[in-house]
C-alpha positions as a Markdown table, in Angstrom:
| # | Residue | x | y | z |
|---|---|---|---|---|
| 1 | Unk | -25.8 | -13.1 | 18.0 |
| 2 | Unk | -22.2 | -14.7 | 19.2 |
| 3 | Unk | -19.3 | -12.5 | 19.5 |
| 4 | Unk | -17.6 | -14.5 | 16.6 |
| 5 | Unk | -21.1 | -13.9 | 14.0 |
| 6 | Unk | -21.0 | -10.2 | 15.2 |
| 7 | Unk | -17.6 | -10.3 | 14.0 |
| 8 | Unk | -18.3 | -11.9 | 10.9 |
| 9 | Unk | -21.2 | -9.7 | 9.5 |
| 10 | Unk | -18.8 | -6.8 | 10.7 |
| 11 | Unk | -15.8 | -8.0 | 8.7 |
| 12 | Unk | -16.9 | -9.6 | 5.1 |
| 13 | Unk | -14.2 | -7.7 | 3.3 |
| 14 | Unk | -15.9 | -9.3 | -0.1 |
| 15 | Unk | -19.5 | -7.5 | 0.7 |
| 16 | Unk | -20.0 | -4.7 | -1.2 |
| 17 | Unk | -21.1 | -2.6 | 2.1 |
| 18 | Unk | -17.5 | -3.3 | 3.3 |
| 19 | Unk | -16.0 | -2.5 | 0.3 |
| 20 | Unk | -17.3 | 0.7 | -0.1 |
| 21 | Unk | -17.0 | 1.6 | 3.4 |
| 22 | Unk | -15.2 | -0.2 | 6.0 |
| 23 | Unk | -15.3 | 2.5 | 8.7 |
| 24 | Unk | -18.6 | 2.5 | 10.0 |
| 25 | Unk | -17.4 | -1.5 | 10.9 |
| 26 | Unk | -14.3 | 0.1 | 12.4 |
| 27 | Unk | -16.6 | 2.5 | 14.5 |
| 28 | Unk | -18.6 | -0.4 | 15.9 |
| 29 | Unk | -15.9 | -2.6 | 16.6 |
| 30 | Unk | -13.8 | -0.3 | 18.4 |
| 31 | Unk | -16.7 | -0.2 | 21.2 |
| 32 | Unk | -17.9 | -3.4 | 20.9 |
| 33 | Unk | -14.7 | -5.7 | 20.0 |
| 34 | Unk | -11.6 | -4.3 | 19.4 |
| 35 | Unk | -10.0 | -7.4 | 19.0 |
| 36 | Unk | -12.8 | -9.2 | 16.9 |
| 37 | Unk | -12.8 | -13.1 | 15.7 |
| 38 | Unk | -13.8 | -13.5 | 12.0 |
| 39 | Unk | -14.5 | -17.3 | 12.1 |
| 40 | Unk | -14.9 | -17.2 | 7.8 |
| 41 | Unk | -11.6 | -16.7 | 7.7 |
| 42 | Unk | -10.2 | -17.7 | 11.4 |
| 43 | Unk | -8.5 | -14.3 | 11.8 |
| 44 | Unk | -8.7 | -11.6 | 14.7 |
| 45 | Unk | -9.4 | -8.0 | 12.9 |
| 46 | Unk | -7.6 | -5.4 | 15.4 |
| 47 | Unk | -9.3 | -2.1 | 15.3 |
| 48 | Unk | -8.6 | -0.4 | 18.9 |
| 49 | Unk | -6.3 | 1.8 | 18.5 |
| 50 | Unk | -4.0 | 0.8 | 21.4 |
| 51 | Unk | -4.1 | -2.4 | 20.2 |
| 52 | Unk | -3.0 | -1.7 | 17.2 |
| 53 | Unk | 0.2 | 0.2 | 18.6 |
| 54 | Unk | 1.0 | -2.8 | 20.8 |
| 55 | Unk | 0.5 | -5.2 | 18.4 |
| 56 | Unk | 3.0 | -3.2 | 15.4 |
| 57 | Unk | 5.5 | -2.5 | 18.2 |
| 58 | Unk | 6.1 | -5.9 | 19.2 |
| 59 | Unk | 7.6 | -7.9 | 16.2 |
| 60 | Unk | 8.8 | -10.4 | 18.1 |
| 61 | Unk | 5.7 | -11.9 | 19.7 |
| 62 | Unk | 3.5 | -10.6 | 16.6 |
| 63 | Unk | 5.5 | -11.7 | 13.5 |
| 64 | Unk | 5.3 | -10.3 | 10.0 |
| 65 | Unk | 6.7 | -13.3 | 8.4 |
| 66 | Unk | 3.5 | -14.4 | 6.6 |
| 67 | Unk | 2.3 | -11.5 | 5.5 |
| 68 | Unk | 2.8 | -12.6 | 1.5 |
| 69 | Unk | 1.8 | -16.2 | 1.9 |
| 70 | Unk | -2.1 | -14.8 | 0.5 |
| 71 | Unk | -5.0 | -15.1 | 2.6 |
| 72 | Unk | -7.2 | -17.7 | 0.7 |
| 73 | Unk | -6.5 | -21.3 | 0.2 |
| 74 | Unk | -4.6 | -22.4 | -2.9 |
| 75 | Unk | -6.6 | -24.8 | -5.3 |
| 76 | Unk | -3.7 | -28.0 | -6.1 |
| 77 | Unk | -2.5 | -26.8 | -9.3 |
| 78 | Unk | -2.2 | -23.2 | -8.0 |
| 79 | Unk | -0.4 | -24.7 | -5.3 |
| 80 | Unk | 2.2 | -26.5 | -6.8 |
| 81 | Unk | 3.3 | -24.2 | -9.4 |
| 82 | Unk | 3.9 | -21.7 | -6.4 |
| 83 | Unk | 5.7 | -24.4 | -4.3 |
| 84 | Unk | 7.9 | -24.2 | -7.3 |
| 85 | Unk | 8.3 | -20.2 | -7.1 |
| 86 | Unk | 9.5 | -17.5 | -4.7 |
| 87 | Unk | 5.8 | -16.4 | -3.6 |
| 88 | Unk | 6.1 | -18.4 | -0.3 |
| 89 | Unk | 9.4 | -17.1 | 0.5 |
| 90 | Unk | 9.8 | -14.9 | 3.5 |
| 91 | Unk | 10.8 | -11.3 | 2.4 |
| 92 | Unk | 13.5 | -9.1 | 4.1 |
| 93 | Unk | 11.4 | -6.6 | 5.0 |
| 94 | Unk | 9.7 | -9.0 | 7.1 |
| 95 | Unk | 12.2 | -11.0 | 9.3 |
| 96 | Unk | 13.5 | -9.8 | 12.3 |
| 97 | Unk | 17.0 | -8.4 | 13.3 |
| 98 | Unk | 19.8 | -7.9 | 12.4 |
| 99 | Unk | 18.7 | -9.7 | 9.1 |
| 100 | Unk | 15.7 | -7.1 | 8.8 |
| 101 | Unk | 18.2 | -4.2 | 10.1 |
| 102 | Unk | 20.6 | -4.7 | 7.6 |
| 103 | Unk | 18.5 | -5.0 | 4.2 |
| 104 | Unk | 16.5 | -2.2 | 5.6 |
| 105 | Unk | 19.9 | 0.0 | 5.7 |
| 106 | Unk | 20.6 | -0.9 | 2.4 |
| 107 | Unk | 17.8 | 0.0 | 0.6 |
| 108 | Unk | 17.2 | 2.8 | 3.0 |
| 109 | Unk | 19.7 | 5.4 | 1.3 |
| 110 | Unk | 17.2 | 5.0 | -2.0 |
| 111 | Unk | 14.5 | 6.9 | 0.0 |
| 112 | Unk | 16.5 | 8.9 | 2.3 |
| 113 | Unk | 16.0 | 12.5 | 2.3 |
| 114 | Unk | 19.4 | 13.3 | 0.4 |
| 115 | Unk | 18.4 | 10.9 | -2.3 |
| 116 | Unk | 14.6 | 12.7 | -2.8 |
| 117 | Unk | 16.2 | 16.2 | -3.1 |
| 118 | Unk | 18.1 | 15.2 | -6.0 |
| 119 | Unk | 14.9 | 13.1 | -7.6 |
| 120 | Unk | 12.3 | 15.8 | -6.7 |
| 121 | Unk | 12.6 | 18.1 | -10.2 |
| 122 | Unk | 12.1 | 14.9 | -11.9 |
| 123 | Unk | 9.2 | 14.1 | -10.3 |
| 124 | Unk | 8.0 | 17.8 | -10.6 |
| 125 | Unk | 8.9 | 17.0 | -14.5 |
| 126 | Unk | 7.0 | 13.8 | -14.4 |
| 127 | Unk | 3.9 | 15.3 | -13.0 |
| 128 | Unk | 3.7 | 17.9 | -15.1 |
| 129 | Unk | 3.8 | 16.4 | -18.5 |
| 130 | Unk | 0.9 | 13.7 | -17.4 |
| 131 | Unk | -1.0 | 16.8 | -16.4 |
| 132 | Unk | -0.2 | 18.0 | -19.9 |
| 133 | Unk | -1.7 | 15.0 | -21.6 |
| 134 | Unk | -4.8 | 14.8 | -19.8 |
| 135 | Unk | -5.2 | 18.2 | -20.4 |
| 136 | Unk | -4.3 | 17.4 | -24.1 |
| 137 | Unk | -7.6 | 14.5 | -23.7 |
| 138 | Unk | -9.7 | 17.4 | -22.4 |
| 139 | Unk | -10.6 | 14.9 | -19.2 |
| 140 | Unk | -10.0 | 11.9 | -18.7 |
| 141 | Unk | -9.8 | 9.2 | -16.2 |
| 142 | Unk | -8.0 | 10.7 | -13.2 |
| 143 | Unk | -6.4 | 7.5 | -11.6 |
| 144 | Unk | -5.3 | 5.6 | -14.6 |
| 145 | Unk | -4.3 | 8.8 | -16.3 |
| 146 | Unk | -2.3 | 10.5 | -13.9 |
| 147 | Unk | -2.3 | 9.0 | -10.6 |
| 148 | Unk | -1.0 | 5.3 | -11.2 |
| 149 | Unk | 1.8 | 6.6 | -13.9 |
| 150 | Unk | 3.6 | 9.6 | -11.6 |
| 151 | Unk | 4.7 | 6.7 | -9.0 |
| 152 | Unk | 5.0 | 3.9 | -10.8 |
| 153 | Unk | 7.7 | 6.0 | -13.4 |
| 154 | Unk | 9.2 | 7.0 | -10.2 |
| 155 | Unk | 9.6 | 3.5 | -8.8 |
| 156 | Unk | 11.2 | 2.0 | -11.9 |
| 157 | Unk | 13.3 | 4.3 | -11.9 |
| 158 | Unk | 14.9 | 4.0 | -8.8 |
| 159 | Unk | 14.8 | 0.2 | -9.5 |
| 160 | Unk | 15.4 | 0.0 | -13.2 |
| 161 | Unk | 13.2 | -1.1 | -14.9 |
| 162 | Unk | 13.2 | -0.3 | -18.3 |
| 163 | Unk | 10.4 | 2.0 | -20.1 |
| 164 | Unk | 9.5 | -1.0 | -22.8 |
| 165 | Unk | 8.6 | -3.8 | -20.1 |
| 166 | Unk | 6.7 | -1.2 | -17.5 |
| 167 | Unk | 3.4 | -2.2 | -18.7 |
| 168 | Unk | 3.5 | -5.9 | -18.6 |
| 169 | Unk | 5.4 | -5.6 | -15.1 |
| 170 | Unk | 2.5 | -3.9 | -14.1 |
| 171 | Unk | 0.2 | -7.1 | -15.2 |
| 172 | Unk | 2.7 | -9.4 | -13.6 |
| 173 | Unk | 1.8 | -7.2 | -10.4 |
| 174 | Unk | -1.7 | -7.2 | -10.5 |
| 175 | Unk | -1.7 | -10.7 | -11.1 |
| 176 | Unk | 0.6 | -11.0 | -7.9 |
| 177 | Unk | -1.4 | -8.8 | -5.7 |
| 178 | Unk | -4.3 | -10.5 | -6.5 |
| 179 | Unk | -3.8 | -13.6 | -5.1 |
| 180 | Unk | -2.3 | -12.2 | -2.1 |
| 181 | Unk | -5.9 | -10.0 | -1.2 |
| 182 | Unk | -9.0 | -11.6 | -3.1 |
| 183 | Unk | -10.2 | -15.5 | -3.0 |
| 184 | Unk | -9.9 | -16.6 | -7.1 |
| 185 | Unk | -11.1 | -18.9 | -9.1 |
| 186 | Unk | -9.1 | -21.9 | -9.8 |
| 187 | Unk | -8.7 | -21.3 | -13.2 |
| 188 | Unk | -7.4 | -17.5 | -12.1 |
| 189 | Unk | -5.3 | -18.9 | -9.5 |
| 190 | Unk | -3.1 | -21.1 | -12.0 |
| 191 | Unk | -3.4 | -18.5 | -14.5 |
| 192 | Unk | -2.0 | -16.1 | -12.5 |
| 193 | Unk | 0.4 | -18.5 | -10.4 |
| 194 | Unk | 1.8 | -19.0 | -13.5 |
| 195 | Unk | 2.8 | -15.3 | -14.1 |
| 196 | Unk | 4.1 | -15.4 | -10.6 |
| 197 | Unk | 7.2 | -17.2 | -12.4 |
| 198 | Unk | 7.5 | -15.6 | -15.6 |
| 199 | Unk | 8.0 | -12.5 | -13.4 |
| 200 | Unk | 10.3 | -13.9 | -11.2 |
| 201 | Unk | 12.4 | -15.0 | -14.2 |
| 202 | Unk | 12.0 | -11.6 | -16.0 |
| 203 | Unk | 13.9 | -9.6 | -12.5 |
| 204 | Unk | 16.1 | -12.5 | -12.0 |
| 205 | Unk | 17.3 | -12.1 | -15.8 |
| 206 | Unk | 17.4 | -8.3 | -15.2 |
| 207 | Unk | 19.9 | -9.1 | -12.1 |
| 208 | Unk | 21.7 | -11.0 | -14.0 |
| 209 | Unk | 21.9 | -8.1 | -17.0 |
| 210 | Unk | 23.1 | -5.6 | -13.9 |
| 211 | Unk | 25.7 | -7.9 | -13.0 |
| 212 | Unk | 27.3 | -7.9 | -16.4 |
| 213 | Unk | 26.7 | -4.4 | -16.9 |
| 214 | Unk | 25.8 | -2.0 | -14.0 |
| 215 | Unk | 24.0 | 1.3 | -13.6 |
| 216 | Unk | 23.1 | 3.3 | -11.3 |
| 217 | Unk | 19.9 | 2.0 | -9.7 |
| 218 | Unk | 18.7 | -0.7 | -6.9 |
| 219 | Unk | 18.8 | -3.3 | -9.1 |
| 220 | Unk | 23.1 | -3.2 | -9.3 |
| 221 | Unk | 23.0 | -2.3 | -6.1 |
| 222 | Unk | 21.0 | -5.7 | -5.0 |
| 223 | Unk | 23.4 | -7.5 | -7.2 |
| 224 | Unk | 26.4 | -5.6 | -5.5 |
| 225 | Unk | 25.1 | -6.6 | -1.9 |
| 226 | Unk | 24.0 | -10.4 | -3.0 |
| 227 | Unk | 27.9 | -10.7 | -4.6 |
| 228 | Unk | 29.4 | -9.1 | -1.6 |
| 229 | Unk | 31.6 | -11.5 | 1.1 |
| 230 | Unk | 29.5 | -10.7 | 3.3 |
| 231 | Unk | 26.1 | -10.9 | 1.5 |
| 232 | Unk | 23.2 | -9.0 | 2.9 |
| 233 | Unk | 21.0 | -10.7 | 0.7 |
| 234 | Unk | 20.8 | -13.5 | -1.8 |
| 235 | Unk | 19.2 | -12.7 | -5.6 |
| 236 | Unk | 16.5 | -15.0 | -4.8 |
| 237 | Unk | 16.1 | -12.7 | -1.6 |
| 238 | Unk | 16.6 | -9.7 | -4.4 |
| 239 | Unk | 13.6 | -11.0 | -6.3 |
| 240 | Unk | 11.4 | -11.2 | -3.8 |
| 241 | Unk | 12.3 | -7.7 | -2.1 |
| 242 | Unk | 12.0 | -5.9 | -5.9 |
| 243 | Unk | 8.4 | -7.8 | -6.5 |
| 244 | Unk | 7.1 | -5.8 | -3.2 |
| 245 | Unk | 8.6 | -3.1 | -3.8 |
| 246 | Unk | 7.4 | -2.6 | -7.2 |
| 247 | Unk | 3.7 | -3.4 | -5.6 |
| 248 | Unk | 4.5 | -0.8 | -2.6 |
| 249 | Unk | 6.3 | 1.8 | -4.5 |
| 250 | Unk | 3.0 | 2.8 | -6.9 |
| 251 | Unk | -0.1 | 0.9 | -5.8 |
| 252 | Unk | -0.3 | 2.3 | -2.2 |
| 253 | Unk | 0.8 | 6.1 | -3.5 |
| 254 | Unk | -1.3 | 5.3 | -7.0 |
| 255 | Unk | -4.7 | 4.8 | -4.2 |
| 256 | Unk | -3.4 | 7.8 | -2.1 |
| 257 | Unk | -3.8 | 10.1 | -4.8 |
| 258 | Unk | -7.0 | 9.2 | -6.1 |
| 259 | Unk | -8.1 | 9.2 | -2.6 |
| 260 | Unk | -6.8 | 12.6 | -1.8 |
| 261 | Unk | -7.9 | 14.2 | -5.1 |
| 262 | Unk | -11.3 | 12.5 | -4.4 |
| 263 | Unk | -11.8 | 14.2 | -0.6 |
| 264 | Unk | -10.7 | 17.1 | -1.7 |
| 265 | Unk | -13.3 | 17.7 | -5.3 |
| 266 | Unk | -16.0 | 16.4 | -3.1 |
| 267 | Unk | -16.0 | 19.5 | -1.4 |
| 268 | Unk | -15.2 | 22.6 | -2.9 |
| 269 | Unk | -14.0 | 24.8 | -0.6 |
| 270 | Unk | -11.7 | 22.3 | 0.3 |
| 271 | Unk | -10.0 | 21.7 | -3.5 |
| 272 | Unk | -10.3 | 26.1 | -3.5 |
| 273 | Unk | -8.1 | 26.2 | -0.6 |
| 274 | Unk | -5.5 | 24.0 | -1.6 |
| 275 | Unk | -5.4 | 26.1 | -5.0 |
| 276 | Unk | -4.7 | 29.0 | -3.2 |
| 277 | Unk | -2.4 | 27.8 | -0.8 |
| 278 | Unk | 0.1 | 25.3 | -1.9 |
| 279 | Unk | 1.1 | 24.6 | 1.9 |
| 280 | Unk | -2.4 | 23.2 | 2.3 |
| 281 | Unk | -1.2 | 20.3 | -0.1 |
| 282 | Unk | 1.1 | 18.2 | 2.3 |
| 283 | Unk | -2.0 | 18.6 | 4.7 |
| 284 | Unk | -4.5 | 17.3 | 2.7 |
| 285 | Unk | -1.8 | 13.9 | 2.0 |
| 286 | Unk | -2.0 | 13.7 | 5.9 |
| 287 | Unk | -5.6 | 14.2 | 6.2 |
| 288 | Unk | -5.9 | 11.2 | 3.4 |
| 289 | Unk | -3.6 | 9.2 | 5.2 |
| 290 | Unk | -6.1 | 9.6 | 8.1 |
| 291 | Unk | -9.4 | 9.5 | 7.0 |
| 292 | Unk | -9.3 | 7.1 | 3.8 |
| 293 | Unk | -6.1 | 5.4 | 4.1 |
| 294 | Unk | -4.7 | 3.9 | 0.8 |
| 295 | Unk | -3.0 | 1.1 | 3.2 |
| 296 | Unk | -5.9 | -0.2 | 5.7 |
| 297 | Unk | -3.9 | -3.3 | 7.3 |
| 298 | Unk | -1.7 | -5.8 | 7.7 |
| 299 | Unk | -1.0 | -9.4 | 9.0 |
| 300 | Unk | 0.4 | -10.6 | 11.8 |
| 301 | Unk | 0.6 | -13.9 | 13.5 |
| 302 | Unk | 1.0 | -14.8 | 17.0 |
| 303 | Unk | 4.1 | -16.5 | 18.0 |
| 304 | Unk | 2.5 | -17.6 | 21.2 |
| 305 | Unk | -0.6 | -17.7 | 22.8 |
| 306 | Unk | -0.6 | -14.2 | 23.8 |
| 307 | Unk | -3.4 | -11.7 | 25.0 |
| 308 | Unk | -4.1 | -8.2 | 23.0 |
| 309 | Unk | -5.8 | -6.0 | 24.9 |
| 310 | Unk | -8.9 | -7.8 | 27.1 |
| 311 | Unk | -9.0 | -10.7 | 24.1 |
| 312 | Unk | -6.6 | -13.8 | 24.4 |
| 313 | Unk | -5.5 | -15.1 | 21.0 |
| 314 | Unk | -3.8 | -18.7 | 20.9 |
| 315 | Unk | -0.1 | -19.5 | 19.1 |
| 316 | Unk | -0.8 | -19.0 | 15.2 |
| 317 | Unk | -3.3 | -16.5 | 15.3 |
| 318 | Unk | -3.5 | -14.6 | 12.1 |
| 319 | Unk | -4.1 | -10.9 | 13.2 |
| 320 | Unk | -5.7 | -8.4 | 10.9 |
| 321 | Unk | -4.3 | -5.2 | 12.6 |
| 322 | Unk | -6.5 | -2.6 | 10.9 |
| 323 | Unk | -4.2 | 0.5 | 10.8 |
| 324 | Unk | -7.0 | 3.1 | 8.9 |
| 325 | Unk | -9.5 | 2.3 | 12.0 |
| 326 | Unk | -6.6 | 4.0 | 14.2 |
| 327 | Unk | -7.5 | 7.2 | 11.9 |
| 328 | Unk | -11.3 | 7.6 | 12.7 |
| 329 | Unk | -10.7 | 7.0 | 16.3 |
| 330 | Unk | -12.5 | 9.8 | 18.4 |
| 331 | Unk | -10.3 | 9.2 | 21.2 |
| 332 | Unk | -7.4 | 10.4 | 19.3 |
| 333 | Unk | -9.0 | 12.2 | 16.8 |
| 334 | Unk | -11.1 | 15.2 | 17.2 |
| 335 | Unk | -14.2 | 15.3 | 14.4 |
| 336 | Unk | -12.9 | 12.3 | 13.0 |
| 337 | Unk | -15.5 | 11.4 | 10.6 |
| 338 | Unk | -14.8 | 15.0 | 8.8 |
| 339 | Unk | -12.1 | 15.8 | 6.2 |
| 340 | Unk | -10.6 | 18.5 | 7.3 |
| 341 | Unk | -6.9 | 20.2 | 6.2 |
| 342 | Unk | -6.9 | 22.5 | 9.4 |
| 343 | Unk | -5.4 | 19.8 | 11.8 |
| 344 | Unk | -2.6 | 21.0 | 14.0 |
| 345 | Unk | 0.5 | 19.2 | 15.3 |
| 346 | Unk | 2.0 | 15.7 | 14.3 |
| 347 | Unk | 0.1 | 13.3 | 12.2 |
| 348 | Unk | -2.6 | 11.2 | 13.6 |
| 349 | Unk | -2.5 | 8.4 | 11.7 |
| 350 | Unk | -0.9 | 4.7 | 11.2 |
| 351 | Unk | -0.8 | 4.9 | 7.2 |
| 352 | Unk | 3.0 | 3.6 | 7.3 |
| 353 | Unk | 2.8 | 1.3 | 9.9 |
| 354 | Unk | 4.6 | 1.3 | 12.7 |
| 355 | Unk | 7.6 | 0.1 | 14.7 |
| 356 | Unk | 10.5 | -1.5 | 13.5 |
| 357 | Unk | 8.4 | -2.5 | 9.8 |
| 358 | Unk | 7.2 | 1.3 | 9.2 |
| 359 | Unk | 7.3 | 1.7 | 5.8 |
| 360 | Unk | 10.7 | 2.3 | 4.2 |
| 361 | Unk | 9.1 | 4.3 | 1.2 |
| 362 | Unk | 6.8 | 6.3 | 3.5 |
| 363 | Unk | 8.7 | 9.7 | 2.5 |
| 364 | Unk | 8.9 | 9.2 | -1.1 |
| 365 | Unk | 5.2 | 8.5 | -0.7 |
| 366 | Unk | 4.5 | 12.2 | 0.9 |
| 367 | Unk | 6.8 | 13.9 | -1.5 |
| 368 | Unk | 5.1 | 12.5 | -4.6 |
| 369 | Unk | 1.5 | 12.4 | -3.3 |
| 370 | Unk | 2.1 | 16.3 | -2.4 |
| 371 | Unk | 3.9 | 17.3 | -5.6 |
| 372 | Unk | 0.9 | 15.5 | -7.8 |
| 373 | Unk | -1.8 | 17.7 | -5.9 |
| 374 | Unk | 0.5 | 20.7 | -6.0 |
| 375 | Unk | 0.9 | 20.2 | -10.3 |
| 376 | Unk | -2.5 | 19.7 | -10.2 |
| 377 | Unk | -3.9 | 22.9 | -8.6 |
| 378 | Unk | -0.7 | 25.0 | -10.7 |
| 379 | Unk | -2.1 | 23.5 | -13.8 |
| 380 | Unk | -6.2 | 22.4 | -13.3 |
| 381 | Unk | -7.6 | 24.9 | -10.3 |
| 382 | Unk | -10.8 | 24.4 | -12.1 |
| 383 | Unk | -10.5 | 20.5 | -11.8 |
| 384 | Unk | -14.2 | 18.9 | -11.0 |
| 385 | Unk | -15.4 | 15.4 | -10.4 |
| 386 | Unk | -17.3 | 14.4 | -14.0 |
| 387 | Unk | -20.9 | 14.8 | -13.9 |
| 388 | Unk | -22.6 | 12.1 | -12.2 |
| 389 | Unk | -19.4 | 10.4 | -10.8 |
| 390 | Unk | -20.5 | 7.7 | -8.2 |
| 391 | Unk | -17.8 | 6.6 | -6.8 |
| 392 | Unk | -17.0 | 2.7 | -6.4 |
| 393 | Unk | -14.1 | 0.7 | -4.7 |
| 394 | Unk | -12.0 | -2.3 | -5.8 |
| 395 | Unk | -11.9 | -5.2 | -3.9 |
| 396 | Unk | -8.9 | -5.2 | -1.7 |
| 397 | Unk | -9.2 | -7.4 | 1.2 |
| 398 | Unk | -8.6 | -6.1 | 4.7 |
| 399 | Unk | -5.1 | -4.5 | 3.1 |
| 400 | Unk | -5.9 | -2.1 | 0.0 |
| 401 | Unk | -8.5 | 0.8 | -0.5 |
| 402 | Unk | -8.8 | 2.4 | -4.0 |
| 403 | Unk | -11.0 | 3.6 | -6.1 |
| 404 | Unk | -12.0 | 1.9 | -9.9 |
| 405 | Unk | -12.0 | 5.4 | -11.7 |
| 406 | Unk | -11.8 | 9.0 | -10.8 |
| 407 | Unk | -13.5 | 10.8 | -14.0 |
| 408 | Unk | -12.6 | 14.4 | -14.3 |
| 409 | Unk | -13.3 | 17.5 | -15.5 |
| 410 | Unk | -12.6 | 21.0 | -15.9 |
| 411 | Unk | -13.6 | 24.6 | -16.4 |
């Protein structure tokens, strides 16, 4: 079998194998090709760890400029409607300095370590009263229930959106997010294209509303900075920075939680610690982060014809650089294929990236995952997977890992 089919039967990210478990392709690809061509879908999947780092801490030979443009071809209609709309539009996050350096410091004080002290109690108080009303069900469906709500309230907040639209923001986002990860039908595609601009029209009118009357959250902010004489962004820039972080604020922390509640009701000892030791909490966020990363990769493209590691990649290649394979590496990870909450020293794991794009919201992530499994042990220490729970994944492309449910119980 060619390097390039080995790669290929490695790397389906649509097979159900893959889907429900992408690191036994990680394992065999860091020996045999750690720099792997998928010819499907002409991309290099990164999954040495060394590579990875090299790749993520060179942003100027390995851009991040494309990372939105979707990773399946656009059928005509599709096409045009989004040639019409923001979705091909580069984002700040994604440029290089001093652009990238200056939006980044702007938005940066929203997640800064002052600004989560003072939102903590409300996210304590958030926590809390979804555990309340599951507990209210008497079970319930973990994820949908408890673990997309706590961050998505939390990143609305911050932004401003209001209570009455979160739900059909949330659709818009799906509909987004789905044609960035997962090949559609056509009919899909201009269905959802479609929402693509309704959304963008919704935050561009809710700019527009902040302008005329500000508040105290992102959105006035953006407007503040877009308005300024020396603009750090435009609103069309505003728009598309909102639209990811509304995407990276609660679908990423939404799939960390499930995953971490997940590892840790799978094993009892494990969920029996954390209930008697609080302090095991954050530990079992960075043993998620690790072993069954919410995040698993992200685009980059070659500005050059450039070599990673012993593989040569021309000018254009689309890299897949495959942060969760860093996780399970036994090189850097001793026991890797174990969950564990007794690791010592500084994380050893690439959940938030790296380099100059690490994730802006990586704290806000920690502090919420680690608050939801603290409110849950406080308030649930008898908290058990339902009877007969299989667990099964969503489709997420090489970028997203989350479950479909999480079914609970209690005694």
């Amino acid at each position: 079998m060619s390097s390039d089919n080995a790669a290929a039967e490695l790397f389906d990210p649509l097979s159900v194998e893959y889907t429900e478990c992408p690191y036994a392709a990680f394992a065999r690809a860091r020996k045999e090709q750690p720099v792997a061509h998928q010819t499907g879908l002409d991309e290099w999947i990164v999954t040495g760890r060394a590579e990875i780092e090299a790749v993520q801490r060179d942003h100027e030979r390995f851009t991040s400029r494309y990372n939105l443009d979707g990773s399946y071809p656009f059928c005509p209609e599709a096409k045009k409607i989004l040639d019409g709309s923001l979705f091909f539009r580069v984002a700040l996050y994604n440029v290089d300095p001093p652009a990238h350096t200056r939006f980044r410091n702007l938005i940066s004080e929203y997640f800064s370590p002052r600004a989560l002290r003072r939102r903590q109690a409300s996210i304590q108080e958030i926590a809390a009263r979804l555990v309340e009303d599951l507990v209210a069900k008497g079970g319930g469906d973990l994820l949908q229930e408890f673990a997309y709500p706590l961050p998505m309230t939390v990143i609305c907040d911050i932004i401003g959106i209001p209570e009455e639209d979160r739900a059909t923001v949330k659709a818009w986002n799906n509909d987004w997010l789905a044609l960035q990860v997962v090949p559609l039908p056509p009919e899909q595609q201009v269905h959802c294209a479609g929402n693509v601009v309704t959304y963008e029209k919704y935050v561009l009118d809710l700019l527009e509303r902040r302008r005329l009357e500000p508040a105290d959250d992102l959105l006035t902010e953006l407007v503040r900075a877009a308005d300024a004489d020396d603009p750090v962004c435009t609103v069309e820039d505003a728009v598309v920075a909102l639209r990811v972080m509304i995407a990276a604020g609660h679908e990423t922390t939404t799939n960390l939680i499930s995953n971490a509640v997940h590892q840790l009701l799978r094993d009892r000892d494990l969920w029996e610690a954390v209930v008697k030791n609080r302090d095991l909490a954050a530990a079992a966020v960075e043993e998620t982060l690790r072993f069954d990363s919410s995040v698993q990769g992200a685009p980059r493209v070659a500005t050059g014809a450039l070599r990673v590691g012993d593989t040569e990649v021309p000018e254009g290649a689309r890299l897949r650089v495959m942060f969760a394979a860093a996780g399970r590496d036994p090189e850097w990870v001793e026991d890797p294929d174990t969950f564990r909450l007794d690791r010592q020293g500084p994380p050893r794991h690439l959940g938030f990236g790296l380099g100059i794009h690490f994730c802006v919201g990586a704290a806000l992530a920690r502090l919420e995952s680690r608050i939801a499994l603290e409110t849950l042990a406080d308030k649930l220490p008898g908290l058990r997977l339902a009877d007969g729970f299989e667990p099964r994944h969503l489709p997420g492309g090489f970028v997203f890992r989350g479950l479909a449910e999480l079914p609970v119980t209690w005694s």
